[in-house]
PAVEX-105020 format. One record per residue (C-alpha): residue number from 1; residue in three letters; x negated, y, z negated. Coordinates in steps of 0.02 Angstrom, whole numbers, plus 50000, padded with zeros to 5 digits. Each point is the difference from the previous one (the first is absolute). Layout:
N
+------+------+-------+-------+-------+
| resi | resn |     X |     Y |     Z |
+------+------+-------+-------+-------+
|  NUM |  ala |     X |     Y |     Z |
...
+------+------+-------+-------+-------+
//
This chain:
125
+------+------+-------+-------+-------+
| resi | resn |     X |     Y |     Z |
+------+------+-------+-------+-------+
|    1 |  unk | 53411 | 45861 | 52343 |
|    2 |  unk | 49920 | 49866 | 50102 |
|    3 |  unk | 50019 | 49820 | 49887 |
|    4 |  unk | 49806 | 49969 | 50046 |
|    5 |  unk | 49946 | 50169 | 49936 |
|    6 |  unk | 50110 | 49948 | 49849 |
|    7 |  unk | 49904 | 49839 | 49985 |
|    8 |  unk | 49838 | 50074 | 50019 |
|    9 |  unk | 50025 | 50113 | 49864 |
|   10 |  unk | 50050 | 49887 | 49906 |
|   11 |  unk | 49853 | 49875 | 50034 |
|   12 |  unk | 49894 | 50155 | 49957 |
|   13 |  unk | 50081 | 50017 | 49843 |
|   14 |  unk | 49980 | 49831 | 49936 |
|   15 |  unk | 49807 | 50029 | 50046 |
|   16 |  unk | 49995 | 50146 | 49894 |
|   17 |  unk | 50082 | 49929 | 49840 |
|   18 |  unk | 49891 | 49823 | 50014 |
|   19 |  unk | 49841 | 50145 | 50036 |
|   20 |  unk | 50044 | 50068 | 49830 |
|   21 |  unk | 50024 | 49870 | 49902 |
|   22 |  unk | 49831 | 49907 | 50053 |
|   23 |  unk | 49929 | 50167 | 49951 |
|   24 |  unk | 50080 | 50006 | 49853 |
|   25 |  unk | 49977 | 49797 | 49940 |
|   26 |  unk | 49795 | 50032 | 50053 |
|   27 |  unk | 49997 | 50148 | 49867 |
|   28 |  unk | 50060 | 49886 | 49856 |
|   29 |  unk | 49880 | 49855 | 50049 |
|   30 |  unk | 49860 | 50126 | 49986 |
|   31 |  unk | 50056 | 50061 | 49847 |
|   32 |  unk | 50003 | 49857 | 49909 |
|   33 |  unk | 49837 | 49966 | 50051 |
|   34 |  unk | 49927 | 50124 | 49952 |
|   35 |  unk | 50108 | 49966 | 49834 |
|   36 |  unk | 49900 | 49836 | 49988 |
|   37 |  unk | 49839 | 50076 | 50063 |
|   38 |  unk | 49945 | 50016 | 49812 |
|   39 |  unk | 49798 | 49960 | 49926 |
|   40 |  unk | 49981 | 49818 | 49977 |
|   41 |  unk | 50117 | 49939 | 50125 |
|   42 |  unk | 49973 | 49854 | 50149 |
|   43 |  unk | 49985 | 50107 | 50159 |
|   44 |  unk | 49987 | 49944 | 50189 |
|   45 |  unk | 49934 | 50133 | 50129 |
|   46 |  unk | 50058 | 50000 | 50185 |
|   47 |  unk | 49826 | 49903 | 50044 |
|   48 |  unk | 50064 | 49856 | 49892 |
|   49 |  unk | 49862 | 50041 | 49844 |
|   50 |  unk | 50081 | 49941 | 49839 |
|   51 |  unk | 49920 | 50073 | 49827 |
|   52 |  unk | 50056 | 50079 | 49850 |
|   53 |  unk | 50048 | 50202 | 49988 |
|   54 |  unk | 49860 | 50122 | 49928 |
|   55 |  unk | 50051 | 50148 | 50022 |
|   56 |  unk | 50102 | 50121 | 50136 |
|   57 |  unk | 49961 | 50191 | 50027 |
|   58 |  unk | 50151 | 50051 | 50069 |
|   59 |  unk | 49899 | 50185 | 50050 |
|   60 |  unk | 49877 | 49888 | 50103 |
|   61 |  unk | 50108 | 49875 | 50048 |
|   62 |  unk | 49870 | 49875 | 49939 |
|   63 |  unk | 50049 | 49818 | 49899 |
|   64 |  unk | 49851 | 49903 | 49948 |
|   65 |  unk | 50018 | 49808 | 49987 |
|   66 |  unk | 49930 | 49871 | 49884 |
|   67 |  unk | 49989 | 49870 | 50128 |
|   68 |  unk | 49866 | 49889 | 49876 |
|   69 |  unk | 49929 | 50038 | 49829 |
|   70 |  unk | 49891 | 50169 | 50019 |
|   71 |  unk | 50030 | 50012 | 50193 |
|   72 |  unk | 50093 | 50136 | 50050 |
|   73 |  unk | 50058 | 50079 | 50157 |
|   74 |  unk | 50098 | 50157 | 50034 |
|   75 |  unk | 50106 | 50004 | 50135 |
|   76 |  unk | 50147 | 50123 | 50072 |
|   77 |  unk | 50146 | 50007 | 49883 |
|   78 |  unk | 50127 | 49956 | 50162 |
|   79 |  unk | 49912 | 49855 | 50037 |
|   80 |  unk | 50047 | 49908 | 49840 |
|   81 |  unk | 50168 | 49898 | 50083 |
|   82 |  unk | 50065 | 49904 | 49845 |
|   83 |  unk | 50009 | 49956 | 49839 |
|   84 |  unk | 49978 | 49809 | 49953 |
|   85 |  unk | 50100 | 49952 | 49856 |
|   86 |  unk | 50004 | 49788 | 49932 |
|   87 |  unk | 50111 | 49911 | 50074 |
|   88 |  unk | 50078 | 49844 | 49918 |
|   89 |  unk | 49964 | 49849 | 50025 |
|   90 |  unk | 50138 | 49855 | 49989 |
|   91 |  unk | 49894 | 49851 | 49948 |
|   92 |  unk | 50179 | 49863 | 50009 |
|   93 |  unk | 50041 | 50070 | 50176 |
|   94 |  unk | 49828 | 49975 | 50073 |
|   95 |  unk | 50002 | 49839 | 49913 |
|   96 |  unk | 50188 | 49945 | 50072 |
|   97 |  unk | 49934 | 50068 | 50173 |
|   98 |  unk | 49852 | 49873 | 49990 |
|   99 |  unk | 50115 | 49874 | 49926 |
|  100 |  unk | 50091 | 49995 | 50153 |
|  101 |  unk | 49852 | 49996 | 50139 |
|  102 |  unk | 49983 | 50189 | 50027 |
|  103 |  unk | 49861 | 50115 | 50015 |
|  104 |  unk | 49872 | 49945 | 49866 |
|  105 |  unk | 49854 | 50119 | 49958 |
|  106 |  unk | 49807 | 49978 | 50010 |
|  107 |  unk | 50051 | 49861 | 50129 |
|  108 |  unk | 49944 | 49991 | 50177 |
|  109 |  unk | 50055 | 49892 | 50139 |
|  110 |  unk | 49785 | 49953 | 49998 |
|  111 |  unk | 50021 | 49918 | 49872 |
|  112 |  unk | 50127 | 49895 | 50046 |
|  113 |  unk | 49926 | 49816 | 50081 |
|  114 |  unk | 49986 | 50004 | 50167 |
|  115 |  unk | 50061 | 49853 | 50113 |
|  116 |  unk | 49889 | 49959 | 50145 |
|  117 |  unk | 50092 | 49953 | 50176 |
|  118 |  unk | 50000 | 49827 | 50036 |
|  119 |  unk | 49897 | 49979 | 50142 |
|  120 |  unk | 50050 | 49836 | 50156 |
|  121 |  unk | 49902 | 49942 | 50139 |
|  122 |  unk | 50041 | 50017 | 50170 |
|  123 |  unk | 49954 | 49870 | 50109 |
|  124 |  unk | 50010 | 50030 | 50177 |
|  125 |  unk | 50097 | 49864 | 50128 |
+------+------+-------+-------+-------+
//
């Protein structure tokens, strides 16, 4: 056999295995989704609406949404993209980080005083 039909099998193989395994780490993201797709949880569609989990007809494929007290909205079940779960907060780290002139929050760089330009005169000879 030719060594670049050899490599281009190979090549095709490697494309094949990393095919299948994408395919095959997509199928357990989805599934624990829809593990944590449960009534009362923190949902975020596709469209970037964040609200609270109703209800899902899995027949219909229709989830309705909380998104404020007695507003609802129903939406496609395949648009609903993630569940958002608390994430902790380290108060000492975000105090060490100001601490030591890093990012502070509720800050801007407006509010900072602002130092006009010195202006001189030119005189002309």
């Amino acid at each position: 056999m030719d060594p670049l039909t050899i490599v281009m099998l190979g090549v095709l193989a490697l494309l094949i295995f990393f095919m299948f395994r994408n395919s095959r780490k997509r199928k357990q993201e989805l599934e624990n989704l829809q593990q944590k797709m449960v009534p009362g949880a923190e949902v975020m569609t596709n469209f970037g609406l964040f609200g609270t989990l109703v209800s899902i007809d899995d027949d219909a494929n229709v989830a309705v949404i909380e998104t404020s007290p007695g507003s609802t909205v129903r939406v496609h079940r395949q648009t609903l993209a993630r569940v958002i779960e608390d994430e902790v907060v380290d108060d000492e780290a975000s105090d060490e980080m100001a601490a030591e002139g890093g990012p502070v929050l509720n800050e801007s760089s407006l509010d900072a005083p602002v130092e006009k330009p010195k202006r001189t005169k030119k005189t002309e000879s």
